[in-house]
C-alpha positions as CSV (number, residue, x, y, z in Angstrom):
1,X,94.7,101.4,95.3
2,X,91.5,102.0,97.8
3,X,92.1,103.2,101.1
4,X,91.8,101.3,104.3
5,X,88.6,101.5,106.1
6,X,87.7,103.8,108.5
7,X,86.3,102.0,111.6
8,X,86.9,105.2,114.5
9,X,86.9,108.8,114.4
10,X,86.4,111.5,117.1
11,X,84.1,114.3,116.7
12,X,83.6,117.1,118.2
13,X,80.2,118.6,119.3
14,X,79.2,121.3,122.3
15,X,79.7,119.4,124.8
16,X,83.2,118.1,124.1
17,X,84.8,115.3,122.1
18,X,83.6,111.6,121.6
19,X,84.5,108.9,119.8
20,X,82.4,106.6,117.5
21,X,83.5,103.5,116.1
22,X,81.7,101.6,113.9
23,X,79.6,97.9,115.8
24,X,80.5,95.6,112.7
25,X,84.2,96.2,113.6
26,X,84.3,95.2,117.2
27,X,82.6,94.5,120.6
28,X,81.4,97.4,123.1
29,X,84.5,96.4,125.0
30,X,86.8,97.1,122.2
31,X,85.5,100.1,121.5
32,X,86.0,101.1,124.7
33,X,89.5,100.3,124.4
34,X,90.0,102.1,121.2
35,X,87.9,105.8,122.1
36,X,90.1,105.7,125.0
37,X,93.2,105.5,123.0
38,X,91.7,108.0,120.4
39,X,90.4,110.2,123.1
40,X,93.5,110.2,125.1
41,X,91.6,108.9,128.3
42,X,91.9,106.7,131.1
43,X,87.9,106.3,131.4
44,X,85.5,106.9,129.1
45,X,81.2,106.5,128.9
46,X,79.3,105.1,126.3
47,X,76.4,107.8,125.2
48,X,73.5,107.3,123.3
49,X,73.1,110.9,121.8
50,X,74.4,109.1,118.5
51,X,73.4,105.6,117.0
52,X,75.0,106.3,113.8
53,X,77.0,108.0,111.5
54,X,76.3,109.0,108.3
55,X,79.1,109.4,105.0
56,X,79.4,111.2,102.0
57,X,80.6,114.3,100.4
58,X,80.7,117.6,102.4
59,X,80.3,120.6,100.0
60,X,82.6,124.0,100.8
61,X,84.5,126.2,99.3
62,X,84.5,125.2,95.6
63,X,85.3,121.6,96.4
64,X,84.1,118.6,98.2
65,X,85.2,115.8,100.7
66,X,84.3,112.5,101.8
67,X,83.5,112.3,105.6
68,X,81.6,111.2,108.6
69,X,79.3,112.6,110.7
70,X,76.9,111.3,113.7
71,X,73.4,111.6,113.5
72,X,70.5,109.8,115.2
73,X,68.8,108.7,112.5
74,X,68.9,105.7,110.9
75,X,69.3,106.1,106.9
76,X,70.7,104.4,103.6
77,X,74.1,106.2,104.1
78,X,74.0,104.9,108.1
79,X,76.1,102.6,109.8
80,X,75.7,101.6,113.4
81,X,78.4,102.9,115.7
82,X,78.8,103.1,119.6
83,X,79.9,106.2,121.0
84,X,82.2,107.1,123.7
85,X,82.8,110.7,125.9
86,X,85.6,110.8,128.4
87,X,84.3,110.2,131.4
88,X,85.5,112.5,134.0
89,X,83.5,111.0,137.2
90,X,84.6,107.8,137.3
């Protein structure tokens, strides 16, 4: 039995947390919808730090894991995503 899809995660980077999820599952407004539910948010920002996020295995320890990450760059393992911060001046 395969698992469901993925189609939002948050992430974490310096300058908080955000909240990509992936264009072919939704509309920007959507997303919006669903970063501030994962974010636990009233308002939240689209940012374009990220374009999109990559998946694979992440090495450590002896063993390995399939995740996400963001990334700017646009590659074979790259899937389009929009990205959302909280936004505290609103």
């Amino acid at each position: 039995m395969s698992k469901p899809a993925v189609n939002a995660m948050v992430f974490q980077d310096g300058k908080g947390y955000l909240c990509a999820v992936r264009v072919d599952f939704c509309d920007e407004a959507k997303a919006a919808e669903i970063a501030k539910e994962n974010l636990i948010a009233v308002n939240v920002k689209r940012t374009n730090e990220y374009k999109y996020h990559g998946f694979g295995k992440a090495i450590g320890d002896d063993s390995y894991e399939n995740t996400w990450w963001l990334t700017e760059d646009l590659n074979t393992k790259s899937i389009p995503v929009y990205v959302f911060r909280e936004d505290f001046d609103a």
